[in-house]
Every structure is written in structure tokens, then in C-alpha cells.
PyMOL Python script that loads the backbone (N, CA, C, O; Angstrom):
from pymol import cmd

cmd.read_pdbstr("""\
ATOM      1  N   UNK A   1      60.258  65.454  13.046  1.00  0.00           N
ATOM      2  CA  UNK A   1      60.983  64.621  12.118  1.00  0.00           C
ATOM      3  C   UNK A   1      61.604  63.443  12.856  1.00  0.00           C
ATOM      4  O   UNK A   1      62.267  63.468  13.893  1.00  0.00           O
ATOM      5  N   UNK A   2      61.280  62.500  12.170  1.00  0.00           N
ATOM      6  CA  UNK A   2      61.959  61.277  12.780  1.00  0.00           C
ATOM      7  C   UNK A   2      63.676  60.806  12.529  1.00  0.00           C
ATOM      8  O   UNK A   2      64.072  60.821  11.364  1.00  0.00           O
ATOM      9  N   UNK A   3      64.299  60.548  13.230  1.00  0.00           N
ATOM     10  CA  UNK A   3      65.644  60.470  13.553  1.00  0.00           C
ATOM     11  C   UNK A   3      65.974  59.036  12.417  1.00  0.00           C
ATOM     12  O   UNK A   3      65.237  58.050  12.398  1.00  0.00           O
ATOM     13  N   UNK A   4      66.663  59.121  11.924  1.00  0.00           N
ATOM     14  CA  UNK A   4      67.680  58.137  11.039  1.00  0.00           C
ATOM     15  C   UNK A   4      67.741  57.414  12.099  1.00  0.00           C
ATOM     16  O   UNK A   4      67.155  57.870  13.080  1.00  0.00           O
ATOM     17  N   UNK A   5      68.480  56.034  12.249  1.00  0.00           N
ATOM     18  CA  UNK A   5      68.759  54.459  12.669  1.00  0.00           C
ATOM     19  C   UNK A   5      70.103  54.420  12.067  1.00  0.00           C
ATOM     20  O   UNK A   5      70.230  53.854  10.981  1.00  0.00           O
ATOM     21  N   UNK A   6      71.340  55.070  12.771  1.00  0.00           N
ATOM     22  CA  UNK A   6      72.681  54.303  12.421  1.00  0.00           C
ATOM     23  C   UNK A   6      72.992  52.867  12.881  1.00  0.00           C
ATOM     24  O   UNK A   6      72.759  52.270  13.932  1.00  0.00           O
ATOM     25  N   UNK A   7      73.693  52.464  11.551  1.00  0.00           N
ATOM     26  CA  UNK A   7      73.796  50.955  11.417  1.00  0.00           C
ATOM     27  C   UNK A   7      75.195  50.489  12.268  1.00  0.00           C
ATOM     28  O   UNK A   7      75.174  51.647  12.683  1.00  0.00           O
ATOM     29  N   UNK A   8      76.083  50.044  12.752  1.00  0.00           N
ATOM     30  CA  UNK A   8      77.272  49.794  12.653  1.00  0.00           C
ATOM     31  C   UNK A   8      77.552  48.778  11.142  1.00  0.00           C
ATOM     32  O   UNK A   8      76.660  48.135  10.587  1.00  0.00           O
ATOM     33  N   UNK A   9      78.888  48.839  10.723  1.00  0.00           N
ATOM     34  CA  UNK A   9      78.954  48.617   9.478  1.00  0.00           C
ATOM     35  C   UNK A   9      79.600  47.443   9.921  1.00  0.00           C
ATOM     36  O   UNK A   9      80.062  47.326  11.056  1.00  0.00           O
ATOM     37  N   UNK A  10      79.658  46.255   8.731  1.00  0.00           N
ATOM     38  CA  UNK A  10      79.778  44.507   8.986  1.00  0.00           C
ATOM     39  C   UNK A  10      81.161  45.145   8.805  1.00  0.00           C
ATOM     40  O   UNK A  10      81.600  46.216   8.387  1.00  0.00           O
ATOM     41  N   UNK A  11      81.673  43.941   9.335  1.00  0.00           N
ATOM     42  CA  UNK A  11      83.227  43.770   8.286  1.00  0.00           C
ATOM     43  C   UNK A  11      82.902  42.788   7.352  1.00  0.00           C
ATOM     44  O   UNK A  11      81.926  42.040   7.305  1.00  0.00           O
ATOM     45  N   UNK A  12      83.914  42.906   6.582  1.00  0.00           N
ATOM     46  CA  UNK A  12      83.965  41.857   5.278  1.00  0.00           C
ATOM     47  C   UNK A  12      84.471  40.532   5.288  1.00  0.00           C
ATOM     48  O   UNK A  12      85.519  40.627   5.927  1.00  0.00           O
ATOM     49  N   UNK A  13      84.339  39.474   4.979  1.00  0.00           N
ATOM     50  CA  UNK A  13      84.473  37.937   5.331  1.00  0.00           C
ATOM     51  C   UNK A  13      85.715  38.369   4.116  1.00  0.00           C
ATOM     52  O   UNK A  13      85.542  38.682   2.938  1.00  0.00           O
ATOM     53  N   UNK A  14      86.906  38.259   4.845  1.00  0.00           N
ATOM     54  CA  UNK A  14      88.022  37.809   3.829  1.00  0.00           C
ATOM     55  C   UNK A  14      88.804  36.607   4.190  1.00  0.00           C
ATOM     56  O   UNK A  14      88.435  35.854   5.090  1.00  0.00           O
ATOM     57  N   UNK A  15      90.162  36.369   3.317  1.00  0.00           N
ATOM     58  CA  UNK A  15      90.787  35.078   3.404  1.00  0.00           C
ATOM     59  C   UNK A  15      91.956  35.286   5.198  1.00  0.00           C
ATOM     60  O   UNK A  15      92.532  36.346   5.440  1.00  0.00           O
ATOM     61  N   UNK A  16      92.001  34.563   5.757  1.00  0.00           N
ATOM     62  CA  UNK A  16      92.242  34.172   7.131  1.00  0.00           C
ATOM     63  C   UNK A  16      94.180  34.858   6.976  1.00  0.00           C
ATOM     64  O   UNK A  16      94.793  35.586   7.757  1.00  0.00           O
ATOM     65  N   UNK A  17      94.568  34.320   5.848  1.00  0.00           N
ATOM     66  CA  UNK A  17      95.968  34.943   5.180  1.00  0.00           C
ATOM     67  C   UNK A  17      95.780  36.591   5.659  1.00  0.00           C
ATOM     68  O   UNK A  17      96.698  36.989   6.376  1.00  0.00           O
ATOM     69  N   UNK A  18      94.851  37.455   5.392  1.00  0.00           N
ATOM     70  CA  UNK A  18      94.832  38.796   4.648  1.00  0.00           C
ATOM     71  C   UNK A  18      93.802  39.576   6.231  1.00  0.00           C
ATOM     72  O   UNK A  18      93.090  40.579   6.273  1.00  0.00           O
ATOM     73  N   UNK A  19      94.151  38.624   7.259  1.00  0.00           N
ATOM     74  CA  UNK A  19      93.368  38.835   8.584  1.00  0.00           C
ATOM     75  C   UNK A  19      94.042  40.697   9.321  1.00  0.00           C
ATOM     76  O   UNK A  19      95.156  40.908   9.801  1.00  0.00           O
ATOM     77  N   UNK A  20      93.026  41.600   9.163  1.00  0.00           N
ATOM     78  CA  UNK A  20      93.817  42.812   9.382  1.00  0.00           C
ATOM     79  C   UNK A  20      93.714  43.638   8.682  1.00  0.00           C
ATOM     80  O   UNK A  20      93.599  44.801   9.071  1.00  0.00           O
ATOM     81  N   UNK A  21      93.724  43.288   7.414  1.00  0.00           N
ATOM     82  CA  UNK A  21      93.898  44.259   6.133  1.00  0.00           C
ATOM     83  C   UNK A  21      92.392  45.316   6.495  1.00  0.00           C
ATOM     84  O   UNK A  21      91.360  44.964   7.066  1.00  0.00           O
ATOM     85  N   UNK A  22      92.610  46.153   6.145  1.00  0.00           N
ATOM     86  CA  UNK A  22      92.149  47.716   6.122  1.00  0.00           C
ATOM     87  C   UNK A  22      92.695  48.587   5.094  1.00  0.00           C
ATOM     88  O   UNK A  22      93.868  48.960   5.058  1.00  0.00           O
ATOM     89  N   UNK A  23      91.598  48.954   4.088  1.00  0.00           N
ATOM     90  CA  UNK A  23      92.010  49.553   2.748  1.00  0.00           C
ATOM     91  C   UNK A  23      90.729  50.829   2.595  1.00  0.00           C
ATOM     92  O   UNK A  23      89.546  50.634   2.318  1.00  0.00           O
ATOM     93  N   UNK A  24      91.596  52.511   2.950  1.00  0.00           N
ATOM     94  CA  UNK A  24      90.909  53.383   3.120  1.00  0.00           C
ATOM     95  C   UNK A  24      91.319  54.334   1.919  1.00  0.00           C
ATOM     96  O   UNK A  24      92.371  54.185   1.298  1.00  0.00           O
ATOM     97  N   UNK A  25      90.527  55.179   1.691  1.00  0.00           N
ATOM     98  CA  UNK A  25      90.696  56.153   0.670  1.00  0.00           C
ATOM     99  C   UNK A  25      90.709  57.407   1.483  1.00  0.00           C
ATOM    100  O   UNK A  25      89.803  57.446   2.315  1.00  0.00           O
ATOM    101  N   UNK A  26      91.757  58.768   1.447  1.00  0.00           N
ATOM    102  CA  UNK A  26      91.703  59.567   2.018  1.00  0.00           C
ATOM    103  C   UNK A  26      91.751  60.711   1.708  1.00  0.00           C
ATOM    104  O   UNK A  26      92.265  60.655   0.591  1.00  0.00           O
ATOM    105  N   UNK A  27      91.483  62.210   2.029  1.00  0.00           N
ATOM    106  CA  UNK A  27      90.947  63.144   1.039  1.00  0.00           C
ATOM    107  C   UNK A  27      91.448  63.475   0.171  1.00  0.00           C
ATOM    108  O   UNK A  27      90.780  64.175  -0.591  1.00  0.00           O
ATOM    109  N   UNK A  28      92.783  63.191  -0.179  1.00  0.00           N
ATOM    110  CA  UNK A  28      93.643  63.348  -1.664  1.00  0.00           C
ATOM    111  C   UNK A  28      92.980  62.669  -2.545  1.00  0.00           C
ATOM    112  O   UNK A  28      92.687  63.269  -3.579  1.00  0.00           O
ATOM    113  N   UNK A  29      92.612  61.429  -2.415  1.00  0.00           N
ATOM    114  CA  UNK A  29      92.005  60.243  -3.290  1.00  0.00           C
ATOM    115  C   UNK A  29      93.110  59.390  -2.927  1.00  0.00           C
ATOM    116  O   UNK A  29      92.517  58.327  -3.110  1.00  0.00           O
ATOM    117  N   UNK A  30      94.212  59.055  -2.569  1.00  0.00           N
ATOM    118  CA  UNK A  30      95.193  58.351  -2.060  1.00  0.00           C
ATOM    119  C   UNK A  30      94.273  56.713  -1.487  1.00  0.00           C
ATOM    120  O   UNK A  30      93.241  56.827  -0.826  1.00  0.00           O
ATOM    121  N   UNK A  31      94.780  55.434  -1.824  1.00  0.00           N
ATOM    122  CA  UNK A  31      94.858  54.204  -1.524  1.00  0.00           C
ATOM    123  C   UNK A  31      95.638  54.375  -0.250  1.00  0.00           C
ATOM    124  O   UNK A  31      96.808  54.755  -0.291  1.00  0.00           O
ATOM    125  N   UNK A  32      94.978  54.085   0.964  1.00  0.00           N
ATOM    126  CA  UNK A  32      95.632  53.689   2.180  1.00  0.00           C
ATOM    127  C   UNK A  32      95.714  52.554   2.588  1.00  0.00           C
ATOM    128  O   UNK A  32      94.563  52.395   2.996  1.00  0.00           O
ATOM    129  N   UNK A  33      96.354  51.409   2.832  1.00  0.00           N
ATOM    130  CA  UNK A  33      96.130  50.351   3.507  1.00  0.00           C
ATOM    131  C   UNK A  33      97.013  49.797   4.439  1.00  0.00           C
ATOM    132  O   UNK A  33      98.185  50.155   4.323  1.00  0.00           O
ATOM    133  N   UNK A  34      96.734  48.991   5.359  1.00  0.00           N
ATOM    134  CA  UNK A  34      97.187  48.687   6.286  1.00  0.00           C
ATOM    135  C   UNK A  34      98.398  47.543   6.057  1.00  0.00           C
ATOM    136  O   UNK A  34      98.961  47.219   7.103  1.00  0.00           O
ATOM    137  N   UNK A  35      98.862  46.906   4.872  1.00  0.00           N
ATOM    138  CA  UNK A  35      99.304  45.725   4.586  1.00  0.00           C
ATOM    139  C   UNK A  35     100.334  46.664   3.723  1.00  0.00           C
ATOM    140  O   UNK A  35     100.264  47.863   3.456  1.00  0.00           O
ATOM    141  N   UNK A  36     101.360  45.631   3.369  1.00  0.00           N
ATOM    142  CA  UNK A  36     102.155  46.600   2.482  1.00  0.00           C
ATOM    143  C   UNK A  36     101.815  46.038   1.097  1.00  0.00           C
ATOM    144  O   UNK A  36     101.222  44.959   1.117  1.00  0.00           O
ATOM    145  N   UNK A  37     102.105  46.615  -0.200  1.00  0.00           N
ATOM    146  CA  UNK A  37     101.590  46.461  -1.052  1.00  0.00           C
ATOM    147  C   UNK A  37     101.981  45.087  -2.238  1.00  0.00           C
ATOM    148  O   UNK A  37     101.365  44.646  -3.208  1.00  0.00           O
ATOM    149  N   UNK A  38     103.203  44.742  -1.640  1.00  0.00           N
ATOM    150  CA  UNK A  38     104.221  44.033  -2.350  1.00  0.00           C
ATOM    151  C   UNK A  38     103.280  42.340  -1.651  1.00  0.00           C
ATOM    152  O   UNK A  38     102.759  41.443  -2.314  1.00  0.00           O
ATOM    153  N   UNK A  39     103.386  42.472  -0.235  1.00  0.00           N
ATOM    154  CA  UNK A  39     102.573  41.436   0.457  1.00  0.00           C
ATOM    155  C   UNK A  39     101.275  41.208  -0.254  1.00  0.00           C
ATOM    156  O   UNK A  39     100.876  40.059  -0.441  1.00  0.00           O
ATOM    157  N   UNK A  40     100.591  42.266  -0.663  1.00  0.00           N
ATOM    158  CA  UNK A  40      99.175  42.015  -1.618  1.00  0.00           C
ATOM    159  C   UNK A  40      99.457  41.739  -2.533  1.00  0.00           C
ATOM    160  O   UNK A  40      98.540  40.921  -2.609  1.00  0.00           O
ATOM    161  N   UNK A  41      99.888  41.645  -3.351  1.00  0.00           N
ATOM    162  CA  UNK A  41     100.158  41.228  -4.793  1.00  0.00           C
ATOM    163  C   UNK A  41     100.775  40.044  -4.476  1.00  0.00           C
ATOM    164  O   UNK A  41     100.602  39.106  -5.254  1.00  0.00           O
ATOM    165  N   UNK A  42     101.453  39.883  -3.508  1.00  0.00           N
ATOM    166  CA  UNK A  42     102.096  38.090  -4.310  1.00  0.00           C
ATOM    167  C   UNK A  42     100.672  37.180  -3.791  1.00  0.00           C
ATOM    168  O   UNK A  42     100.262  36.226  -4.453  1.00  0.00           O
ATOM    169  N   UNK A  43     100.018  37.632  -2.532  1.00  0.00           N
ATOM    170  CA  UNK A  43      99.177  37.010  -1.743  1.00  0.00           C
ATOM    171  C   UNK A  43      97.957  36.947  -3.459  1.00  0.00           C
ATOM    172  O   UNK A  43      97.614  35.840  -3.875  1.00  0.00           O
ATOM    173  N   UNK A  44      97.605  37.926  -4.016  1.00  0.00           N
ATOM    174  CA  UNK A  44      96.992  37.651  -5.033  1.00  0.00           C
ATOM    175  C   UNK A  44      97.433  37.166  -6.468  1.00  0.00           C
ATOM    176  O   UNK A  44      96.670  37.222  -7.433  1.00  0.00           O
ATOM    177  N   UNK A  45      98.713  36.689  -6.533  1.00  0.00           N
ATOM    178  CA  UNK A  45      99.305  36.193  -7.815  1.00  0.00           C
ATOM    179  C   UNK A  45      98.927  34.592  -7.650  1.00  0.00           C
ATOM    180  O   UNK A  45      98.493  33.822  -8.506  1.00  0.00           O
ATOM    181  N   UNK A  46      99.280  34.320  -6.077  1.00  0.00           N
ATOM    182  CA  UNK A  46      99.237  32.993  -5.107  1.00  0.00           C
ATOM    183  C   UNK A  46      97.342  32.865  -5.750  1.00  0.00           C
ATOM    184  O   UNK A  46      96.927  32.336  -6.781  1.00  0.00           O
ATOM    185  N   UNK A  47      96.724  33.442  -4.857  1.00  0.00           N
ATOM    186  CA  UNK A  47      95.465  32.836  -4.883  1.00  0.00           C
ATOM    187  C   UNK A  47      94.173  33.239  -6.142  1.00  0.00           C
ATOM    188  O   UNK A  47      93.097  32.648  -6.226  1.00  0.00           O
ATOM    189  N   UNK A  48      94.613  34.341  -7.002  1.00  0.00           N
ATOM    190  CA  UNK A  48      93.666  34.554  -7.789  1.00  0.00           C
ATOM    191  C   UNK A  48      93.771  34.341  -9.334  1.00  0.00           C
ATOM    192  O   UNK A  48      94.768  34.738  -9.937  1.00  0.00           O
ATOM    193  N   UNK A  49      93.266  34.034  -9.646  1.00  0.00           N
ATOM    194  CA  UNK A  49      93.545  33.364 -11.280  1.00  0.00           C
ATOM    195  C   UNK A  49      93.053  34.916 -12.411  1.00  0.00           C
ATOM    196  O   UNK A  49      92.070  35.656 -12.450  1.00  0.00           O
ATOM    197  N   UNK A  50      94.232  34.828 -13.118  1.00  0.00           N
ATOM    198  CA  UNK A  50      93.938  36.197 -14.074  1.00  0.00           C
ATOM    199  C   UNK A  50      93.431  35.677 -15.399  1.00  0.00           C
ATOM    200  O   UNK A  50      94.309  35.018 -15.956  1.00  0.00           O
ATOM    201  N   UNK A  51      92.323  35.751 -16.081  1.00  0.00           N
ATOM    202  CA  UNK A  51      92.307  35.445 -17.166  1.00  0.00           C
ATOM    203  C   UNK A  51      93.184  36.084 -18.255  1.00  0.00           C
ATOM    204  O   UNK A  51      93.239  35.548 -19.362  1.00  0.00           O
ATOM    205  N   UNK A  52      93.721  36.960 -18.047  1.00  0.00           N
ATOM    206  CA  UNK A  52      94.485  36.941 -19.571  1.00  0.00           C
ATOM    207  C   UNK A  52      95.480  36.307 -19.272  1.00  0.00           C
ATOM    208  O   UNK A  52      95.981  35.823 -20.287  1.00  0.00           O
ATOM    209  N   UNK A  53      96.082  36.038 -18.274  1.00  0.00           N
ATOM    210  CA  UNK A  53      97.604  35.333 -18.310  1.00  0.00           C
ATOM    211  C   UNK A  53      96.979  34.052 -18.197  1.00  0.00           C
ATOM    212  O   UNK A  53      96.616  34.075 -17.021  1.00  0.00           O
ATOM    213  N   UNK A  54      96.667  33.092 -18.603  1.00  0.00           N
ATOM    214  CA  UNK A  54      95.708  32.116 -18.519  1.00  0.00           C
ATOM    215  C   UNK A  54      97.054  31.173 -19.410  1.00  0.00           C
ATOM    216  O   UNK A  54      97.927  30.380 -19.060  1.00  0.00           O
ATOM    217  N   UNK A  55      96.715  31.650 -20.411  1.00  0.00           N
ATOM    218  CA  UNK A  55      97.613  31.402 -21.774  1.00  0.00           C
ATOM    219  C   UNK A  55      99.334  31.543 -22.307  1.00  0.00           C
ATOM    220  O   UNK A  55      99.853  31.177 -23.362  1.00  0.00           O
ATOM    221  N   UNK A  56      99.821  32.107 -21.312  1.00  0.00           N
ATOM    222  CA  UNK A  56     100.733  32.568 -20.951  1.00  0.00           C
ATOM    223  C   UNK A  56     101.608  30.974 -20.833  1.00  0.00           C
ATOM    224  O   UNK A  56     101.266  29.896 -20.345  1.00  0.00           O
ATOM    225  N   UNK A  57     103.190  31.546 -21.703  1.00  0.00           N
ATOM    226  CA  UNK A  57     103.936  29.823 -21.300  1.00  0.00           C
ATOM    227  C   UNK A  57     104.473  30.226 -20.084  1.00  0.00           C
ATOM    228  O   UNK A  57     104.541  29.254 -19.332  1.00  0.00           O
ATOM    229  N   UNK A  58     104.916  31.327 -19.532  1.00  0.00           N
ATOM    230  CA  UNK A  58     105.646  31.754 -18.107  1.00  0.00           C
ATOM    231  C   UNK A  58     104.605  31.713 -16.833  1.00  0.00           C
ATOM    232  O   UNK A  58     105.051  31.827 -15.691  1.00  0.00           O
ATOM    233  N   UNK A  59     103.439  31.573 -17.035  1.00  0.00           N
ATOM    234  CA  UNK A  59     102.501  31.427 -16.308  1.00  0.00           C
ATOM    235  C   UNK A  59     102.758  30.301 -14.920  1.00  0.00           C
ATOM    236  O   UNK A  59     102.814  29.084 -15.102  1.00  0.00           O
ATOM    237  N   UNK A  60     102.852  30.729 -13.999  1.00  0.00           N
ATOM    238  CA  UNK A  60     102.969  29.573 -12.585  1.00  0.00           C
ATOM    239  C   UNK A  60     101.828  28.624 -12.585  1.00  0.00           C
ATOM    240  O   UNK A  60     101.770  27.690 -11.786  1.00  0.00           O
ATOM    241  N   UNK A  61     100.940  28.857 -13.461  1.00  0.00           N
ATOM    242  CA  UNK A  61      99.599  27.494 -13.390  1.00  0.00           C
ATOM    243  C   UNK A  61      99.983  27.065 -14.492  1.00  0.00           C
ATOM    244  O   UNK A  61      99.022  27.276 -15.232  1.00  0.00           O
ATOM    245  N   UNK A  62     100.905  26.520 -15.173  1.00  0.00           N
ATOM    246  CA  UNK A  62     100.704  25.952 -16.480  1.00  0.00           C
ATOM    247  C   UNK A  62     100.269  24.308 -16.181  1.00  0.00           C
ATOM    248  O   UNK A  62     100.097  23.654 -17.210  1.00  0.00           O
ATOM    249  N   UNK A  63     100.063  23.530 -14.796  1.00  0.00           N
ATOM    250  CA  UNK A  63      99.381  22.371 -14.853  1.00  0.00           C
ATOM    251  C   UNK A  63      97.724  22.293 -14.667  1.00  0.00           C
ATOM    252  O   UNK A  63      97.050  21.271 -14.791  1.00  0.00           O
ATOM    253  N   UNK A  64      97.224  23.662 -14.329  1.00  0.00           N
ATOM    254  CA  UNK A  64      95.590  23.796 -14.915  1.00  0.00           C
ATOM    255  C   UNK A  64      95.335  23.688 -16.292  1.00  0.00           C
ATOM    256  O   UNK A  64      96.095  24.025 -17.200  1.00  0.00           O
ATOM    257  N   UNK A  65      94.065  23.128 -16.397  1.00  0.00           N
ATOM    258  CA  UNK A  65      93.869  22.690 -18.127  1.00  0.00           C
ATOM    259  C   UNK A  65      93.012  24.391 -17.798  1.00  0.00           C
ATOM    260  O   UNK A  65      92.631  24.852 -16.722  1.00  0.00           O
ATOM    261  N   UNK A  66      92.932  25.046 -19.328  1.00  0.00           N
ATOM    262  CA  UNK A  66      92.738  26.124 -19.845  1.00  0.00           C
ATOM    263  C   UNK A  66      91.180  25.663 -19.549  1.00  0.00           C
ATOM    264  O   UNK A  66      90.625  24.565 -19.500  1.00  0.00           O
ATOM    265  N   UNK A  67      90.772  26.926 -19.388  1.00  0.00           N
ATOM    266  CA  UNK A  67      89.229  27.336 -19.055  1.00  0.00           C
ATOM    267  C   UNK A  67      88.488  27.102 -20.224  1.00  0.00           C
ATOM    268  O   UNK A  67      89.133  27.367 -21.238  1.00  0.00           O
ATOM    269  N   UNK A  68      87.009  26.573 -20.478  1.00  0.00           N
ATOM    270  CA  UNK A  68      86.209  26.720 -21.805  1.00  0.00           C
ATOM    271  C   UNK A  68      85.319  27.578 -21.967  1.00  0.00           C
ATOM    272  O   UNK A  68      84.283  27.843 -21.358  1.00  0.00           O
ATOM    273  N   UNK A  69      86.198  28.299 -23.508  1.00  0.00           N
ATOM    274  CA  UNK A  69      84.810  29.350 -23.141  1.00  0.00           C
ATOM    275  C   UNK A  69      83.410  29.157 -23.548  1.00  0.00           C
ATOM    276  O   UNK A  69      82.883  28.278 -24.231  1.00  0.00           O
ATOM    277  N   UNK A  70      82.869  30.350 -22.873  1.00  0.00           N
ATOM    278  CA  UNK A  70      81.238  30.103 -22.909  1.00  0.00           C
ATOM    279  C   UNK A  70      80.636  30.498 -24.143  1.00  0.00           C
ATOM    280  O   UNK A  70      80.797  31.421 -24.941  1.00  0.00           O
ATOM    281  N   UNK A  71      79.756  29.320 -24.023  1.00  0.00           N
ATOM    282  CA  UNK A  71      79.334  29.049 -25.703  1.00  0.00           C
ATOM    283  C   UNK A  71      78.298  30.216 -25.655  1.00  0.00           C
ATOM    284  O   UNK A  71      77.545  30.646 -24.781  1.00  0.00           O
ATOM    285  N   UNK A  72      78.668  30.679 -27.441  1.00  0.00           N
ATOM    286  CA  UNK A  72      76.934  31.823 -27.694  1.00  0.00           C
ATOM    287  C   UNK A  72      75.873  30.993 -28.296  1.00  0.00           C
ATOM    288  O   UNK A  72      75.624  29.919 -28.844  1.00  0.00           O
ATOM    289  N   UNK A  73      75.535  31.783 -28.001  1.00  0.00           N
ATOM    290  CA  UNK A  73      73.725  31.337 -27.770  1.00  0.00           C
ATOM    291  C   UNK A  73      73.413  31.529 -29.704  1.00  0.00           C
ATOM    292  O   UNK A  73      73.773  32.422 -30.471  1.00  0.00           O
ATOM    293  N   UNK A  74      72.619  30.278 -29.945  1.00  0.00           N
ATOM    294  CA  UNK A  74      71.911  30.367 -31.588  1.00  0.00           C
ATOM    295  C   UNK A  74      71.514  31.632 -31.832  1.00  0.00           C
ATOM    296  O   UNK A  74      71.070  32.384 -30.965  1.00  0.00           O
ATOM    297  N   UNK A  75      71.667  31.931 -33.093  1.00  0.00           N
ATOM    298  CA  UNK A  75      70.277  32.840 -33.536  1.00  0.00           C
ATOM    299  C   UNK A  75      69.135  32.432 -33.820  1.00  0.00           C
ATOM    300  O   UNK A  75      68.249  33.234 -34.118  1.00  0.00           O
TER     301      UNK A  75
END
""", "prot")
cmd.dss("prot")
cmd.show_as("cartoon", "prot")
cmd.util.cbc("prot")
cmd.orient("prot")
């Protein structure tokens, strides 16, 4: 029988901010990560756009013009 070919595994191209982060699951099912959690969330309030709060008047982007949605297709 011929022997398997272990790979070493890539790392992941993330944002230069989030340099470090390591996010493991462990045999409880438990979220482990290396960052604290409060630091992830603002780091993603900062850089990722939520569509439902889009619309929102408390919203921190209210100088983006609103997204268009995608048109359906004829019958």
C-alpha cells in the first residue's frame, strides 16, 4: 500500500490589523482564539459592512449611499 503525502497546511491571507489571530475549536466544541473577543468585534464593526444594519439611522456609515438591489430576472 502506498503511503498518503502529508501536506503542511497554508495559513490564511488575513488583514495586517488581525496579524496573529488563531481561532481553534476544542473537544467541548468551545471557540478558542488567540485575540480577545471584544478586540474582534470592534475590528469587524470598523471594517465589515452588515447588510441589515445598512438602513439603520444609528448606523456609523450613514455617509455611504445605500446599496442597489439586484434586479430579478424577466419571466
Amino acid at each position: 500500500m502506498a503511503k498518503k503525502k502529508t501536506t503542511a497546511k497554508e495559513k490564511a491571507k488575513i488583514n495586517p490589523d488581525l496579524d496573529g489571530l488563531s481561532v481553534n475549536i476544542n473537544s467541548l466544541g468551545e471557540v478558542v482564539t488567540s485575540y480577545d473577543i471584544d478586540k474582534l468585534n470592534q475590528f469587524l464593526n470598523e471594517n465589515v459592512d452588515d447588510k441589515k444594519l445598512r438602513d439603520r439611522p444609528d448606523s456609523p456609515r450613514e455617509e455611504e449611499p445605500p446599496a442597489k438591489k439586484p434586479k430579478t430576472p424577466k419571466k
